[in-house]
C-alpha positions in Angstrom: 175.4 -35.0 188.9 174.6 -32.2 186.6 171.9 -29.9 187.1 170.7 -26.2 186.2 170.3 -23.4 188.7 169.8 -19.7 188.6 171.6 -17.1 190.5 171.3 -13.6 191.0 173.6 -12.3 188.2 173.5 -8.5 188.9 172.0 -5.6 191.6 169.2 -3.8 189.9 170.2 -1.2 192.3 168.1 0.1 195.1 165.8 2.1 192.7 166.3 0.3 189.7 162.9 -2.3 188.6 164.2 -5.7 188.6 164.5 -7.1 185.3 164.8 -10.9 184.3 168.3 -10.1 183.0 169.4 -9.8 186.6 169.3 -13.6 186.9 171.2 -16.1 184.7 170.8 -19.9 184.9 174.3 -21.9 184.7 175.4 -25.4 184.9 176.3 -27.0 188.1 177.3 -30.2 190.1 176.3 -31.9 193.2 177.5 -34.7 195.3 175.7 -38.0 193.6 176.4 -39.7 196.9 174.2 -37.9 200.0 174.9 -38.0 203.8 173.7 -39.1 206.6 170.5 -36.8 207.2 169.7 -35.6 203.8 167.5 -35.9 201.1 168.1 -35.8 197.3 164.8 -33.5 195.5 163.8 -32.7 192.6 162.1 -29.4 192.4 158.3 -29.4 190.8 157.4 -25.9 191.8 159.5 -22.6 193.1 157.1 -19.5 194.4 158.5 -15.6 193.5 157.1 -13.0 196.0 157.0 -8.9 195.8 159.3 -9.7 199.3 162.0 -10.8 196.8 162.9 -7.5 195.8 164.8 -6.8 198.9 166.7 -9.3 198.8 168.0 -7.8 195.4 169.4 -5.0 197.8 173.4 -5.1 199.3 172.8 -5.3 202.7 169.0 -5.6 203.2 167.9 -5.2 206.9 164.7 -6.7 206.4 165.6 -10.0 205.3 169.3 -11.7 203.8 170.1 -10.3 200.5 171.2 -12.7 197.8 174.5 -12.3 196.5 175.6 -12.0 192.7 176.8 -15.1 191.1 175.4 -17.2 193.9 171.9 -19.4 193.5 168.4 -17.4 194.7 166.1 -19.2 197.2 162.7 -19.2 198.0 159.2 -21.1 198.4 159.7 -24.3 196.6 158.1 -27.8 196.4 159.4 -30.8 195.3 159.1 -34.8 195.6 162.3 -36.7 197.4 164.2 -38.8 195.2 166.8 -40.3 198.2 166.7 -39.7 201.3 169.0 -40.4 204.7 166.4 -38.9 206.8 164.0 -41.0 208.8 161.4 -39.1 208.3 161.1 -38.9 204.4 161.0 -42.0 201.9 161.5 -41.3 197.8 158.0 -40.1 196.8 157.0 -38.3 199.2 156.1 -34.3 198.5 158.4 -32.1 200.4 158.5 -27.8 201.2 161.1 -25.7 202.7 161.2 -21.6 202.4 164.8 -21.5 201.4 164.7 -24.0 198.8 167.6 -23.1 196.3 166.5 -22.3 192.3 167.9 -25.3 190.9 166.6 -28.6 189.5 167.7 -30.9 191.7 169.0 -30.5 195.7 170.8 -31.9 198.5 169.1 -30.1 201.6 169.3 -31.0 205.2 165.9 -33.0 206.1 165.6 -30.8 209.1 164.5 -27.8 206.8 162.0 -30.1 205.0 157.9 -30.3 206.3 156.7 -33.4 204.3 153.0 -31.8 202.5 150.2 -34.1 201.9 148.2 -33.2 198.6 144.5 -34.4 199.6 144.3 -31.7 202.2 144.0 -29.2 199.2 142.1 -31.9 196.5 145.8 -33.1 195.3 146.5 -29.5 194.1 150.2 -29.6 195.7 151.2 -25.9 194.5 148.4 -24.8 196.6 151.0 -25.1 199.2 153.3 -22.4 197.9 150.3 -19.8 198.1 146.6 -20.5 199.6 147.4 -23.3 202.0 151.2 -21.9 202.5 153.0 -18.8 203.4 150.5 -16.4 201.1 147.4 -17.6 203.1 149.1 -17.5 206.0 150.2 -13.9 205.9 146.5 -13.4 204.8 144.8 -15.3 207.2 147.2 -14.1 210.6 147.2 -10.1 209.2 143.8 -10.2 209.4 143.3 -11.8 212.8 146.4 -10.3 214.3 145.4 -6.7 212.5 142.3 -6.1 211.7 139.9 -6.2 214.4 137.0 -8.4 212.3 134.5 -8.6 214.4 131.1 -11.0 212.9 128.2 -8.7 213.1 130.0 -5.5 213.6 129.1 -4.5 210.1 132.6 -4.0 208.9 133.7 -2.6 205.2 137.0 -4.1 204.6 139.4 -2.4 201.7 142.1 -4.6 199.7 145.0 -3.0 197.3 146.8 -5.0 195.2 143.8 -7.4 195.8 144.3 -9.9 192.6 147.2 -10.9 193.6 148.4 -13.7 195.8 147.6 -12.4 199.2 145.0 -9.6 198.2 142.4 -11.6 196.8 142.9 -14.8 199.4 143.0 -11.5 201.8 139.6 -10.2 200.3 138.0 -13.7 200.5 139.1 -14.1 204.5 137.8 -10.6 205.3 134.1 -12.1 204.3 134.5 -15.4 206.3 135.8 -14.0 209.3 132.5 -12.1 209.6 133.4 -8.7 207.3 129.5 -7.3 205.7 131.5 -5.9 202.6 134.6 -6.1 200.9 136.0 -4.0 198.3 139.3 -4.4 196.1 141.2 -2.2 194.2 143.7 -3.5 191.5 145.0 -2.6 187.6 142.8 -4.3 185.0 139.2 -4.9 184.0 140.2 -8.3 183.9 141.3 -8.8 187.5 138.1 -6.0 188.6 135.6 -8.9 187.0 137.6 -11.8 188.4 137.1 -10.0 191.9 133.6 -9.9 192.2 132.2 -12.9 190.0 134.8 -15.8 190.9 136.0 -14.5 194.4 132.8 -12.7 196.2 134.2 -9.5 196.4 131.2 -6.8 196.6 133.0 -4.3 194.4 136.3 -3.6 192.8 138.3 -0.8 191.4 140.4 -0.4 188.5 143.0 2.0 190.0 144.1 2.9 186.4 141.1 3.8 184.7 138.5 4.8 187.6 138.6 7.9 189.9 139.6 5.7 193.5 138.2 8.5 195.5 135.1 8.8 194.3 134.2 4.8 194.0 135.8 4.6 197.1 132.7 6.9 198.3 130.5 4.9 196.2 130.8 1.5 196.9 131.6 2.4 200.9 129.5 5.1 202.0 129.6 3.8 205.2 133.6 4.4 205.4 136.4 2.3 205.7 136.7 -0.3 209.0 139.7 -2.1 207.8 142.0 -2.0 205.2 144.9 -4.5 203.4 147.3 -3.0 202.3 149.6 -4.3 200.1 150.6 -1.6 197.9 151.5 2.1 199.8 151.7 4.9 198.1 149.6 7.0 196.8 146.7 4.6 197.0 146.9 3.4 200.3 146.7 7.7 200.9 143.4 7.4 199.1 141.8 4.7 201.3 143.3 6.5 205.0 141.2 9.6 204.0 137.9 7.6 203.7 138.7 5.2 207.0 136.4 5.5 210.0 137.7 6.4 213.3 139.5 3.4 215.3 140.2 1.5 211.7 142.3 -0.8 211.3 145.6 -0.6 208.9 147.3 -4.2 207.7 150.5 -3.3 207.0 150.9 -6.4 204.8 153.4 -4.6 202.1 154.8 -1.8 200.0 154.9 -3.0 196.4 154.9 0.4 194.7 158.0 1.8 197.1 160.0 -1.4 196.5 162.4 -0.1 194.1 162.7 3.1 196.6 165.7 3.5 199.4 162.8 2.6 201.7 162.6 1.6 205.2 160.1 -0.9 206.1 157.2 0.6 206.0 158.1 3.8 204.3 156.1 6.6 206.9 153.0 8.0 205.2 153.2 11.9 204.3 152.4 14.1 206.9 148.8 14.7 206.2 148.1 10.8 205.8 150.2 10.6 209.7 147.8 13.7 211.0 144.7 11.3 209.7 145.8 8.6 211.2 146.9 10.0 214.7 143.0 12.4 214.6 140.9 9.2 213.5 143.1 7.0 216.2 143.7 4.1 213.5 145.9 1.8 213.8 149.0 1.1 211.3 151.6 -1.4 212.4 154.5 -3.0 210.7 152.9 -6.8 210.7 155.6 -9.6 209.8 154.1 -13.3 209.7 157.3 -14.7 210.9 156.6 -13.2 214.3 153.7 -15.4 214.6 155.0 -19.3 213.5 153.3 -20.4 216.6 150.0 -20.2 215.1 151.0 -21.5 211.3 149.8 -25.0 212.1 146.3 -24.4 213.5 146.3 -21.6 210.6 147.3 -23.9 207.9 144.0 -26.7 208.9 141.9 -23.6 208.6 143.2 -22.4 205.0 142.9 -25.9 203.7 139.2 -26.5 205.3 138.3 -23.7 203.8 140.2 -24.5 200.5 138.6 -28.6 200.4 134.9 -26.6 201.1 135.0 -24.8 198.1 135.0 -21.7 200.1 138.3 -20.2 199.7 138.8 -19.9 195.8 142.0 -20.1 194.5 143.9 -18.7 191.5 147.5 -19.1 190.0 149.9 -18.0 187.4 152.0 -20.7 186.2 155.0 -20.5 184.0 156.9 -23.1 182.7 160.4 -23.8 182.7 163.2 -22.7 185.4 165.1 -20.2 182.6 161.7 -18.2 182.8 162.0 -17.7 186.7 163.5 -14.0 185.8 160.5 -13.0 183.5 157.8 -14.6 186.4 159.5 -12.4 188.8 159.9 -9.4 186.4 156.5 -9.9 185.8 155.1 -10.1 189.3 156.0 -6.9 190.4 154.3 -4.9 187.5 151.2 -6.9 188.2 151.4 -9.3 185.3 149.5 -12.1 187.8 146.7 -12.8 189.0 146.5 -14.8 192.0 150.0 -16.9 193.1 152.8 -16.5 190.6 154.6 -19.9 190.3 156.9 -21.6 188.2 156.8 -24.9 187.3 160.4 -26.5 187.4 159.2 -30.0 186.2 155.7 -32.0 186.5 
């Protein structure tokens, strides 16, 4: 059988920005006839996340690297078409994390977690971001991380916080029991977003406003805990105005991406003296280290999600040959919310 597919088709180089040239969709085959075990898919949705730009990197510690000419995996969705498992019957809706960029798969039903759409009022891509890995790493940073405590009065601070894990990130600060919460991110657009769709108390357009001073504005009280999913030179910003015995959530590094970076990069000297004086804490935090809790987790996000309470937004495009340009476009902060592509409906 013939399908399309899209592999990595060059290294942007460590410090290079990705660019949607550096993938190329082909032709190629698989079996028609599958084994014993397996289950024939056809993909409906793939997810592209900031975490993919390591695996543009030779040799990435962090996670495996993709490798040129081969097909790129990720999130993906899709709805079984055969199957030689057991546990899955054509129909049913199907996930994986390492589900390959292509139209149609063979993959082992092992790898496969069957999803069922009224848990999130039947919108399935909710999956790939809210309900899945994004809320997740939201949900877990901030009760692995962040110390909320209901009642303790607590000003949280989100970067990058319109996109798929800042502004669920944002909206989980206030339901675990934050007072305020404040994000900062790159357009009027996302700032308005923020506060009238999502509950934010106040947001920050990093690009136009002075972050310094409306950080002092709309947190006079200081900083208790703070997301971070940017670095840099903003996350520098926020440490000066955090309270002593903050919290840090090292959730990620999206403006030293295309950096030879370690993971996290350390903060300059004056940021580490801050941090070391004011005792708060900043660790690496990896959701994978906590899969024991991604059940329980996932009823939560989804309760939440059903009540109205967790809003949800997305960026869909259409079409696999546009993966390149969603992913070229996610890390300069063309989103808002989940960036997905739809593969077919």
């Amino acid at each position: 059988m013939i399908i399309q597919r899209v592999v990595l088709n060059s290294h942007p180089g460590i410090y290079g920005e990705p660019v949607a040239e550096n993938f190329r969709m082909e032709e190629a085959t698989i079996p028609d006839k599958i084994a014993d075990g397996q289950v024939k898919v056809r993909t409906l949705y793939l997810s592209v996340d900031p975490y993919m730009r390591y695996r543009m990197n030779e040799g990435s510690t962090y996670i495996s690297s993709w490798k040129v000419n081969e097909v790129a995996d990720g999130g993906g969705i899709g709805v079984v078409e055969e199957s030689k498992d057991a546990q899955f019957a054509p129909g049913d809706f199907v996930t994986c994390f390492n589900w390959p960029w292509q139209t149609k798969a063979i993959l082992d039903g092992r790898q496969l977690e069957k999803l069922d759409p009224q848990l999130v009022g039947g919108h399935l891509s909710y999956f790939l971001g809210a309900a899945g890995l994004t809320g997740l790493t939201s949900l877990l940073g901030i009760r692995e991380k962040g110390h909320v405590s209901p009642g303790a009065n607590q000003t949280m601070v989100v970067s990058g916080a319109a996109g798929a894990c800042g502004s669920v990130a944002g909206q989980i600060g206030l339901l675990e029991g934050c007072s305020k919460v404040v994000g900062i991110c790159g357009t009027d657009e996302k700032c308005s977003i923020l506060v009238s769709e999502m509950g934010f108390d106040g947001a920050i357009n990093y690009k136009k406003e002075n972050v310094t001073q409306r950080l002092r504005e709309l947190c006079p009280a200081g900083v208790d805990v703070y997301f971070d999913n940017v670095g840099g030179d903003i996350s520098d910003v926020v440490t000066r105005q955090m309270n002593p015995n903050s919290h840090i959530i090292l959730c990620g590094q999206i403006s030293q991406y295309n950096q030879d970076m370690s993971s996290p990069p350390p903060p300059p000297t004056e940021i580490e003296e801050i941090i070391k004086v004011q005792n708060i804490t900043r660790e690496r935090y990896l959701v994978m280290n906590y899969k024991d809790k991604y059940p329980a987790s996932t009823v939560q996000l989804c309760q939440w999600i059903k009540e109205g309470k967790l809003k949800v937004r997305e960026t869909v495009v259409r079409g696999l040959e546009n993966i390149g340009a969603a992913f070229q476009s996610m890390m300069t902060g063309g989103n808002i919310g989940k960036q997905l592509v739809l593969v077919s409906e």
